[in-house]
LUMGU-33222 format. One record per residue (C-alpha): y, x, z; residue in three letters; residue number from 1. Coordinates in nm, 3 decimals, padded with zeros to 5 digits. Example, Ala and Ser with C-alpha at 12.3 -4.5 7.8 and 13.67 -1.06 7.14 Angstrom:
Y:-00.450	X:01.230	Z:00.780	res:ALA	n:1
Y:-00.106	X:01.367	Z:00.714	res:SER	n:2
# end
This chain:
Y:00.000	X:00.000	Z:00.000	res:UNK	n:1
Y:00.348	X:00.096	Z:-00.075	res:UNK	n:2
Y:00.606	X:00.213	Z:00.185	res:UNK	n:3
Y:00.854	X:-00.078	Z:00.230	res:UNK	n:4
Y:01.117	X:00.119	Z:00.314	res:UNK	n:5
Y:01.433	X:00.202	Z:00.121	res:UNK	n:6
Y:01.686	X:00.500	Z:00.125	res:UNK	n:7
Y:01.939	X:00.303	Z:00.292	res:UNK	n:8
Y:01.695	X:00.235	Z:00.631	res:UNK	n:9
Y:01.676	X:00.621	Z:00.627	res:UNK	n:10
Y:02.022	X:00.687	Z:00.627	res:UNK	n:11
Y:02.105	X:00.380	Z:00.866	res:UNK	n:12
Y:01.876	X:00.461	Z:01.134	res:UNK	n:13
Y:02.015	X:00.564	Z:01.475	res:UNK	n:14
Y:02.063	X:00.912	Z:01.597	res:UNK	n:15
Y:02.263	X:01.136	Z:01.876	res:UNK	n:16
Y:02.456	X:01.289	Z:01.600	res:UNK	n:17
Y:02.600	X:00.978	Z:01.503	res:UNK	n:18
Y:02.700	X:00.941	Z:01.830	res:UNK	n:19
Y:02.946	X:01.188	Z:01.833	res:UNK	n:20
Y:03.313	X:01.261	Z:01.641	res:UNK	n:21
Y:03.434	X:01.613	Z:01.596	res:UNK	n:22
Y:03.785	X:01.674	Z:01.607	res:UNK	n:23
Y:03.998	X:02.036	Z:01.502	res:UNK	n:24
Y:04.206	X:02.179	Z:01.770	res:UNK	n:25
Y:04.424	X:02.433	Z:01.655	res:UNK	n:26
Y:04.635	X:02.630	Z:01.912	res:UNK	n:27
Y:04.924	X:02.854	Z:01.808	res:UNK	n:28
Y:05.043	X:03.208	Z:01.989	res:UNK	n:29
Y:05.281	X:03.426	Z:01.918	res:UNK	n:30
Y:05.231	X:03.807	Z:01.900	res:UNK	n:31
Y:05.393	X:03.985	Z:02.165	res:UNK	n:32
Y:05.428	X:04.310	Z:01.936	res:UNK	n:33
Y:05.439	X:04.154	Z:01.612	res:UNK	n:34
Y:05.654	X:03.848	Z:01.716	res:UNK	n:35
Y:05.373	X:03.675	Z:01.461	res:UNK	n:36
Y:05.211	X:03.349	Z:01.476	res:UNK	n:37
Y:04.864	X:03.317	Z:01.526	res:UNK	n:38
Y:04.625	X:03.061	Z:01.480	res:UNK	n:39
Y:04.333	X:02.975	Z:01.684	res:UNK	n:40
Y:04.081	X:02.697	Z:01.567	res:UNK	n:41
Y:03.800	X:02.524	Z:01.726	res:UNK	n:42
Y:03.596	X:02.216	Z:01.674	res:UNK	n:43
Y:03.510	X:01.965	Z:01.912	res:UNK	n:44
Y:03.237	X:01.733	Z:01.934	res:UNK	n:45
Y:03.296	X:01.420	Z:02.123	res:UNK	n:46
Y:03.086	X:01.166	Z:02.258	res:UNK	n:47
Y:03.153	X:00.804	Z:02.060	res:UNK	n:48
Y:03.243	X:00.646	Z:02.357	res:UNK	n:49
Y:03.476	X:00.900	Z:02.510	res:UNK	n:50
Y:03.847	X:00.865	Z:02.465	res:UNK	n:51
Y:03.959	X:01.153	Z:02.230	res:UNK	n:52
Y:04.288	X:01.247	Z:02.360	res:UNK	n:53
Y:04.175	X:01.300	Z:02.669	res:UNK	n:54
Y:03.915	X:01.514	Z:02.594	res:UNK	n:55
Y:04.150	X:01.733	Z:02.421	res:UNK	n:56
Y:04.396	X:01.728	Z:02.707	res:UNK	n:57
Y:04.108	X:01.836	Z:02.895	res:UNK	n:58
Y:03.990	X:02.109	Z:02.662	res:UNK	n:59
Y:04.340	X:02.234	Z:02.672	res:UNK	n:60
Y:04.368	X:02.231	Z:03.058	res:UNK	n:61
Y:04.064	X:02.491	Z:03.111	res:UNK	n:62
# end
């Protein structure tokens, strides 16, 4: 017997990655010799059902 299921179950089914958004926090300092900018990036992957801006706020407190 054939499998009844299609491409779209696949891709619908439930996982943890789904469950989380990533958001790109980029942080500028300036050189102290230079008098440059520099830019720092990192990703961050938060849970769904966490509010975003305060996990950055709390990133950026630690």
């Amino acid at each position: 017997m054939a499998k009844k299921q299609t491409f779209g179950d696949k891709v619908n089914k439930g996982s943890e990655a789904d469950s989380y958004k990533h958001i790109k926090v980029v942080r500028t300092i300036r050189s102290e010799v230079t008098n440059a900018l520099n830019f720092n990036e990192v990703m961050l992957a938060v849970r769904g059902d966490k509010n975003l801006d305060a996990a950055v706020k709390e990133f950026l407190n630690k």
